[in-house]
Backbone as CSV, one residue per row, in Angstrom:
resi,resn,N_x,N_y,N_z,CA_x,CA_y,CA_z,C_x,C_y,C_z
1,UNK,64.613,112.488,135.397,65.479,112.448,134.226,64.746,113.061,133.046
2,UNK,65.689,114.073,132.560,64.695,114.909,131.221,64.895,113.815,129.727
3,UNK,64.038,113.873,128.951,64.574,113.100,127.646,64.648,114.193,126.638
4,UNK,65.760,113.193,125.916,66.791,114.200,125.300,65.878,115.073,124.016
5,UNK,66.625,115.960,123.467,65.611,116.987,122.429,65.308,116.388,120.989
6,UNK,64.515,114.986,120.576,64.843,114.321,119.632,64.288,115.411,118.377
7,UNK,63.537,115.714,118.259,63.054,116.836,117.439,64.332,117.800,116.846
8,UNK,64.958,118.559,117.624,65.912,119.354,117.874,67.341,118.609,117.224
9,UNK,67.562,117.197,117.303,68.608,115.988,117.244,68.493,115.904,115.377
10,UNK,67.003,115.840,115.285,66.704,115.345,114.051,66.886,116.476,113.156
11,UNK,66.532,117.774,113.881,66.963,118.984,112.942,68.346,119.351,112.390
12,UNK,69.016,119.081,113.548,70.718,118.993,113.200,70.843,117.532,112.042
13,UNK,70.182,116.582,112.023,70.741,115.953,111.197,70.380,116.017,109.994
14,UNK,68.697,116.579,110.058,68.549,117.284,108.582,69.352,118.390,107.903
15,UNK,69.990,119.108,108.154,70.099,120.614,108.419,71.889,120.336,107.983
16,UNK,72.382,119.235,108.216,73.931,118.773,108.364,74.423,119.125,106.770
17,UNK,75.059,119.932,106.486,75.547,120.296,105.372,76.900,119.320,104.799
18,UNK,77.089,118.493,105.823,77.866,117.433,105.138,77.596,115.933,105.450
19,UNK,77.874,115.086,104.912,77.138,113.514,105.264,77.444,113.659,106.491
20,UNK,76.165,112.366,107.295,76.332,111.831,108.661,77.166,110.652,108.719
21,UNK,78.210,110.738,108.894,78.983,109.262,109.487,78.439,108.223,110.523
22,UNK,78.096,106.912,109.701,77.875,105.889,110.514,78.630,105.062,110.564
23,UNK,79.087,104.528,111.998,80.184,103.325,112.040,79.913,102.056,112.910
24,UNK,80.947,101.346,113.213,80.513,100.679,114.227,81.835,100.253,115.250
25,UNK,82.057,99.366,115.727,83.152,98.742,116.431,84.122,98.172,115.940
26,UNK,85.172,97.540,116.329,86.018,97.060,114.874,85.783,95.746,115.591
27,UNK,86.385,94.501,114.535,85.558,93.310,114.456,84.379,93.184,114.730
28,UNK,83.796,94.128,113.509,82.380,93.739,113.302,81.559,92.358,113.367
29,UNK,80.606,92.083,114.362,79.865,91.301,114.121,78.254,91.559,113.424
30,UNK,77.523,90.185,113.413,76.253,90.401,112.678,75.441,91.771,112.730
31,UNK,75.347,91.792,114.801,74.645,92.866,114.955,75.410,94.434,115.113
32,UNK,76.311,94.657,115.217,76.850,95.788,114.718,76.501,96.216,112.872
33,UNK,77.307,95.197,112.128,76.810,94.953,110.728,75.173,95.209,110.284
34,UNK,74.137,95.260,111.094,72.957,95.346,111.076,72.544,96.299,111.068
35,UNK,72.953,96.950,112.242,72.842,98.156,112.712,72.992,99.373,112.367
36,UNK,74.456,99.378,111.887,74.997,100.287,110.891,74.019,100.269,109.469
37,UNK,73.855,99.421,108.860,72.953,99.128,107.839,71.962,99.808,107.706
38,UNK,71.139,99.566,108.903,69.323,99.790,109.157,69.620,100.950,109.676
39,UNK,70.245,101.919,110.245,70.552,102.985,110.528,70.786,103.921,109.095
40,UNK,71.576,103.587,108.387,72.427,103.824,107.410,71.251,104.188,106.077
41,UNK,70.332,103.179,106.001,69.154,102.742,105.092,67.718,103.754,105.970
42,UNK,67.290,103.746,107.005,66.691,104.814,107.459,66.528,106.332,107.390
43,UNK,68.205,106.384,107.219,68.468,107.816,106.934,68.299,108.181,106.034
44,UNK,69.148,107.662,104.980,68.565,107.128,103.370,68.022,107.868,103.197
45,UNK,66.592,106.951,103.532,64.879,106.816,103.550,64.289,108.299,103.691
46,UNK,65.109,109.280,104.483,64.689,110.269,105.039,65.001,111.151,104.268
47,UNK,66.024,110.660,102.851,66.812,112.024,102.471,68.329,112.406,103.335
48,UNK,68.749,112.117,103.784,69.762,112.186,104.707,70.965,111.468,104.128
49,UNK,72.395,112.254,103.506,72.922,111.499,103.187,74.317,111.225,104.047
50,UNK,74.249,110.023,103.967,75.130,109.217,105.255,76.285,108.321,104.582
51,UNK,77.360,108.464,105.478,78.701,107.771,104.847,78.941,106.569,106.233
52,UNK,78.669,105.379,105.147,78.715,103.977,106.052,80.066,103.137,106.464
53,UNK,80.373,103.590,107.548,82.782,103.604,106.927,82.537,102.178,108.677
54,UNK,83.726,101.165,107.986,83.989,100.648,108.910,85.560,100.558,108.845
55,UNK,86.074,100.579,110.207,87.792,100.140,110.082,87.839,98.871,109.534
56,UNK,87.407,97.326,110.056,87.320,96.431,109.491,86.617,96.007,108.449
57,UNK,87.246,95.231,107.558,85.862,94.825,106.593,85.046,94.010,107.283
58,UNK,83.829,93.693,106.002,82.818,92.920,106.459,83.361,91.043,106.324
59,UNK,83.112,90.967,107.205,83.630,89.394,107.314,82.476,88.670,106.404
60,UNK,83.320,87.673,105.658,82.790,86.928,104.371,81.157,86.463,104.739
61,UNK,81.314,85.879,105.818,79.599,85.100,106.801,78.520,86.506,106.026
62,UNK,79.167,87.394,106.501,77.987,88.359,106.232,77.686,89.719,105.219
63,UNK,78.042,88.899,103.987,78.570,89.459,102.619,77.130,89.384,101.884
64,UNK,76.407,88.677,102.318,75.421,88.337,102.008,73.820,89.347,102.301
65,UNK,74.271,90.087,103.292,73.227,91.492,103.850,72.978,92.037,102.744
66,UNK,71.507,92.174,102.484,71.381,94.160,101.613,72.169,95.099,101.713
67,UNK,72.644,95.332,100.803,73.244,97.052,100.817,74.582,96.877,101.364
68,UNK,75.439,95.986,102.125,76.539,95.543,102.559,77.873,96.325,101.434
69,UNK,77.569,96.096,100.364,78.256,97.036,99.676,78.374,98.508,99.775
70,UNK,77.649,98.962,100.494,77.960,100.254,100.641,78.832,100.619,101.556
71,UNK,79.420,99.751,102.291,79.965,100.109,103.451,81.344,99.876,103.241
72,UNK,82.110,101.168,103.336,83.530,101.360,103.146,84.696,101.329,104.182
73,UNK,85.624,101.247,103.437,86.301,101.049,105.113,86.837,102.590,105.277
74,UNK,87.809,102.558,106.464,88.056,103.369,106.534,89.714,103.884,106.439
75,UNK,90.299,105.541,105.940,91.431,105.413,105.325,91.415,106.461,106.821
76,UNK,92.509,106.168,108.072,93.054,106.656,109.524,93.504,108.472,108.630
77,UNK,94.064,108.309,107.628,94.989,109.161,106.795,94.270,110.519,106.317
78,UNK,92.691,110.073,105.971,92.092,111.197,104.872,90.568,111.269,106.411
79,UNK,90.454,112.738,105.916,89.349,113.438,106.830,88.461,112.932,106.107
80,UNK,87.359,112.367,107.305,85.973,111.971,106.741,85.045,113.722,106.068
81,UNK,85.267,114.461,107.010,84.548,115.311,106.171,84.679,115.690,104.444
């Protein structure tokens, strides 16, 4: 089994002339909610700017995360690009 071209992966996502969309599942739980986050906040980190869209909101339990505010929902209607 070959592993995949992460170098090459990371260039496309530097290189992405429009935000990276991060999402997750709908009825978000903790660790989806996490995930998206620390993903979301990594990229950040990198310079990479990333659009954090969920269909569902964040359920009240976990309103309480860092950065949780950034995460928008999503409109089926309008192109993410």
């Amino acid at each position: 089994m070959t592993q995949p071209p992460i170098p090459q992966i990371l260039d496309l996502i530097k290189s992405s002339p429009t935000p990276i969309l991060i999402t997750s599942h709908t009825r978000p739980d903790g660790d989806s909610i996490g995930s998206l986050l620390g993903l979301s906040l990594a990229l950040e980190a990198a310079g990479i700017n990333v659009l954090p869209r969920m269909q569902d909101p964040v359920p009240g339990k976990y309103r309480f995360l860092q950065c949780v505010d950034s995460i928008r929902g999503v409109d089926p209607a309008t192109p993410v690009h």
